[in-house]
N, C-alpha and C positions, 0 to 999 in steps of 0.2 A: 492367469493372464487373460485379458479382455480378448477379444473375437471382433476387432473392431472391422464393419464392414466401412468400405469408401464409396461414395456416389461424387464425383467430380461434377462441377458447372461444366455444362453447355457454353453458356454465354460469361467469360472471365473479363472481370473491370479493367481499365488501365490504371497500370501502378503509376502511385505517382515519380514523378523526373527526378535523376538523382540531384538538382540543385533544386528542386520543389520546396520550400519552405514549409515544415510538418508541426502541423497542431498538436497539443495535447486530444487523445480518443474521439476524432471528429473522423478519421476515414477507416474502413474496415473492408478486410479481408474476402477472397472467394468463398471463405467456406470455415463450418464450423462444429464443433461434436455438440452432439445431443446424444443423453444415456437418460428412461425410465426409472422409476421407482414405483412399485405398487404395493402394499401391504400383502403380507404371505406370501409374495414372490421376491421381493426383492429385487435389484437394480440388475436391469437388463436392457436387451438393444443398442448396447453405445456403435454410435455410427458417426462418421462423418458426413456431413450433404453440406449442398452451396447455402451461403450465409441467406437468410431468409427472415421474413417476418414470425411471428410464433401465432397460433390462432389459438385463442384459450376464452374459456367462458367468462361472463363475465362477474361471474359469483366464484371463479378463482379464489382460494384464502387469501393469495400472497398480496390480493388488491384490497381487502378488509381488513388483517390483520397482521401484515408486513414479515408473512414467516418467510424467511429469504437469507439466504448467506452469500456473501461474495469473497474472492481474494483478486491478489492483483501479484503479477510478480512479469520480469522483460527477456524477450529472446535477443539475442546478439549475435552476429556476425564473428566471429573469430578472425584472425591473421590470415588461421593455414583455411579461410571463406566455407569453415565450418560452421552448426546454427548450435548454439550452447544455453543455458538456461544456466540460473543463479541462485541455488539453494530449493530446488521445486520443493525437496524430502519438508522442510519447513512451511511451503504453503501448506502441505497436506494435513501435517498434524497442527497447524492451528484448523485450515477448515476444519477440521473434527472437533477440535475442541470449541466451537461456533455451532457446528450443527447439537451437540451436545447439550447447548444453553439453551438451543431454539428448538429443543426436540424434531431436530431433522435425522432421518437416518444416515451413520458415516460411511463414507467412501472409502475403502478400504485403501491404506498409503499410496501401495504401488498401484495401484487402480488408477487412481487422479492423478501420478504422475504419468505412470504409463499415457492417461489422454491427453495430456498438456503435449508431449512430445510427438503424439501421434500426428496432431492437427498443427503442431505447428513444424511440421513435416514436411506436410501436405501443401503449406503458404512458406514455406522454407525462402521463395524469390519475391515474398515480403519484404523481408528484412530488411531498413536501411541501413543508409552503411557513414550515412554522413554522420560529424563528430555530432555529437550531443543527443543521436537517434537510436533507437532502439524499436523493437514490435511488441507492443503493451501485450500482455495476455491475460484474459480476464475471464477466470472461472467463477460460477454460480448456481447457486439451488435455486427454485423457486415452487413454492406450493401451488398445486395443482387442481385439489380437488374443489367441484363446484358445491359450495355446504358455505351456510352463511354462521352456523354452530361452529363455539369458540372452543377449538380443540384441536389438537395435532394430527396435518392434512393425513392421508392414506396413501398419497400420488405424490409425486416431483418431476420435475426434469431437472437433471444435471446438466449446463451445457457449459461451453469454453465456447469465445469468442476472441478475434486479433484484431488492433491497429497498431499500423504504423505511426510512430507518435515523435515529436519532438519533447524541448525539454518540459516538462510540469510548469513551470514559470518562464512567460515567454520572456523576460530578463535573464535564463539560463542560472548562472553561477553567480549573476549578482546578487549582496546582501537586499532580504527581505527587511519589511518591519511588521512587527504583531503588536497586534491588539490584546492586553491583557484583560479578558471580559470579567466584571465586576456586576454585572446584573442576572443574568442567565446561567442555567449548569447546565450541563450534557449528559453528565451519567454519575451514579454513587455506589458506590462498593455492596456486590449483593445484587447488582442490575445486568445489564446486559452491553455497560462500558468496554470489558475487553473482548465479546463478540464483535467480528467484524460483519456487521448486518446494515441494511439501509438505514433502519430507526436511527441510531446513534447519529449519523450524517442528515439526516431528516431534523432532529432535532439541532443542529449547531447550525442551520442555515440561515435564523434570524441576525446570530450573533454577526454570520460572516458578513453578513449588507451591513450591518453597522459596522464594520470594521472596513470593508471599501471604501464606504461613504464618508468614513475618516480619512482615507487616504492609507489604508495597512493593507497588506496583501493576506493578512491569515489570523486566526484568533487563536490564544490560548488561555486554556481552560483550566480554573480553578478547582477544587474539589466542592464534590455539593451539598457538603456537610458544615467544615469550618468557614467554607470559603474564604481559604488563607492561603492554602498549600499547592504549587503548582502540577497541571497535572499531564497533557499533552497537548499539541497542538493538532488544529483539524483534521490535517493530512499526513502532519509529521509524528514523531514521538523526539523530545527537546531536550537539550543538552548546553551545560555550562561550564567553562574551564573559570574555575575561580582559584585563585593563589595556587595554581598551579598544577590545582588537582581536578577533575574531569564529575562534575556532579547530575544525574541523572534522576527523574522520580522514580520510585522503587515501583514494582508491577503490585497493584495493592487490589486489586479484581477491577477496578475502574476507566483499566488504560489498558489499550490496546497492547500487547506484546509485540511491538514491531524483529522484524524480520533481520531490515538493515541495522536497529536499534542494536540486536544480540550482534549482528555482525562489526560495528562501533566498541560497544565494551572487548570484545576478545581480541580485535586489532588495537586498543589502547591498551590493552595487560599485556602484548604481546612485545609492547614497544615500552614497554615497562615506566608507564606513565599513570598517575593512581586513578582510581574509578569507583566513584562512590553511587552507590544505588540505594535513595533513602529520600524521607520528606524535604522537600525543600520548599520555603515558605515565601511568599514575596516579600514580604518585610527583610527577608534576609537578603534575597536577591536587589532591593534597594540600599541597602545599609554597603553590599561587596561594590556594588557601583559606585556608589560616596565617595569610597576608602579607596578606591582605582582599584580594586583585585580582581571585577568581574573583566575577566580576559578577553571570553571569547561566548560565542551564543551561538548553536547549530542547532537544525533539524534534519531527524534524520528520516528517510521512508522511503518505500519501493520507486514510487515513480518520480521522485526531485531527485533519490539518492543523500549526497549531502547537500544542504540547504543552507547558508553562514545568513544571520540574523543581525542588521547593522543596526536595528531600533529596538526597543520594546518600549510600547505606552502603557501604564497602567494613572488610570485617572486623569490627574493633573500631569502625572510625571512622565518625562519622555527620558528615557535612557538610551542613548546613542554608545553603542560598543565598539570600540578599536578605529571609530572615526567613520564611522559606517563603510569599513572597509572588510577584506576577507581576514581571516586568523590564519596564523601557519598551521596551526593540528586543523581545521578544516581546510584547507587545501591538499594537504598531505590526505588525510582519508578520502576527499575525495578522488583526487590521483590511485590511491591503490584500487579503493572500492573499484572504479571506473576498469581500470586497469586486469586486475583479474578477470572483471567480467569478460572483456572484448581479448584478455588473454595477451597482453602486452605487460603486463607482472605478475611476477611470481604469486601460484597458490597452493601454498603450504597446507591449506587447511580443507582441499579438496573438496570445493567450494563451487567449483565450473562444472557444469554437467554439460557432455557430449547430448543435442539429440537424437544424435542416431549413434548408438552403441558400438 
């Protein structure tokens, strides 16, 4: 178990007012954990101090050669005005399996869950409480050491940082439209697709200005091989109810392993609705539109939760889903998803983590 020492601020911000209208990661917290990594010692110091600027050289790796992991997962307010976390055991073992790709050293499970709870503890009267709000928590590596040689740092810092955040789209629950990108790829099987690293989002940020400047809120990404098969969207991981049956792209190494993603499949086998996890082509996804069977269109991921899809353009073609309205199976997941978390339904699958034990 970690030794985690606390240095509280001196001088604490004002939170914002509970009818405050909350951005998506624009306002943060008193305070934040910071843990070392040094070669032959391995990761120590984790402490909490007031949220602060970081001072780092500027021959830093992480600013030359983007060795850096991040995750993302939300604290909640409970009923009985407890503070709950949503699956942390799942950030952890993807972090590792990211640090893994990037030759970072891992954080041992309960290590990084232990500091996610410690810190957000600490900003516990963070938390909002208004619908649609939650306290983003956002753990991260970053290479440290000053060496301009292309090689795996020696140094890191581990730190978690919080904001209080509103919905990811400031539309909330209303249906999105994506941009089916047909020019640019993001990642190819063999790469560093299903790390969750800066790179991957560094590179789709051309795509998304072409897709604003259409008028889409988000692209999704073909594979970068055939450039046929669809493969995830920027922020989301994508999902289609076609004739009935709930079609998803398979994890093929190029696609993120979303969190909420596994948490979608096992609440649709659970409700015993079918759940296909496999290539899924655009050409097929234009042909179930044609024919009326493309049902329904969601995205699913940490900070939208679920996300109902009322467009998709690909080229020429605009496919408008269910009249650009919401679908019943995405409404209902997001009511439960939602729901477990803040503890207003049932969780069977033991899913809510208490932060303080």
């Amino acid at each position: 178990m970690l030794q985690i020492k606390v240095e509280r601020t001196a001088a604490p911000k004002p939170k914002p007012a509970p009818n405050e209208p909350l951005h998506f990661g624009k306002i943060f917290t008193d305070h934040m954990f910071l843990m070392n990594y040094t070669e032959g010692k391995g990761w120590h110091d984790p402490r909490i101090i007031p949220f602060s600027d970081l001072t780092l050289s500027p021959a830093a790796m992480v600013f030359h050669y983007g060795q850096e992991m991040f995750e993302g997962l939300k604290a909640y307010k409970g009923a009985d005005g407890k503070a709950y976390l949503f699956r942390p055991d799942m950030n952890a073992k993807r972090a590792n399996r990211s640090n893994d790709r990037l030759c970072i050293p891992q954080i041992p499970e309960e290590d990084f869950v232990q500091a996610i709870k410690a810190v957000v503890k600490v900003d516990e009267d963070w938390i909002p409480t208004a619908p649609g709000t939650s306290l983003y928590v956002r753990p991260f590596v970053i290479a440290t050491d000053p060496f301009l040689g292309v090689a795996p740092s020696q140094t890191y810092y581990f730190l978690i940082i919080l904001s209080p955040s509103g919905a990811y789209y400031e539309s909330g629950l209303a249906p999105v439209g994506i941009w089916i990108e047909d020019e640019y790829v993001r990642a190819v099987r063999g790469g560093i697709g299903y790390a969750k690293t800066g790179g991957n989002y560094a590179a789709s940020l051309i795509a998304q200005v072409k897709a604003h400047d259409g008028g889409f809120s988000q692209v999704l990404w073909l594979d970068g091989v055939e450039r046929k098969y669809i493969e995830e969207v920027g922020a989301m991981n994508i999902f289609f109810k076609i004739d009935g049956k709930v079609v998803t792209p398979a994890l093929s190494g190029s696609i993120l392993p979303g969190i909420t993603r596994d948490t979608t499949i096992r609440l649709c086998k659970e409700w015993g609705c079918p759940v296909e996890e496999r290539r899924i082509s655009v050409d097929e996804l234009l042909e179930a539109q044609k024919a009326g069977k493309l049902e329904e269109c969601f995205g699913t991921g940490t900070a939208a939760v679920i996300s109902p899809v009322g467009k998709l353009r690909y080229r020429d073609e605009i496919m408008t889903i269910r009249d650009g309205g919401i679908g019943p199976l995405s409404q209902r997941l997001y009511d439960t998803v939602t729901g477990i978390q803040l503890g207003t339904a049932p969780d069977p699958f033991g899913w809510r983590v208490a932060v303080e034990d």
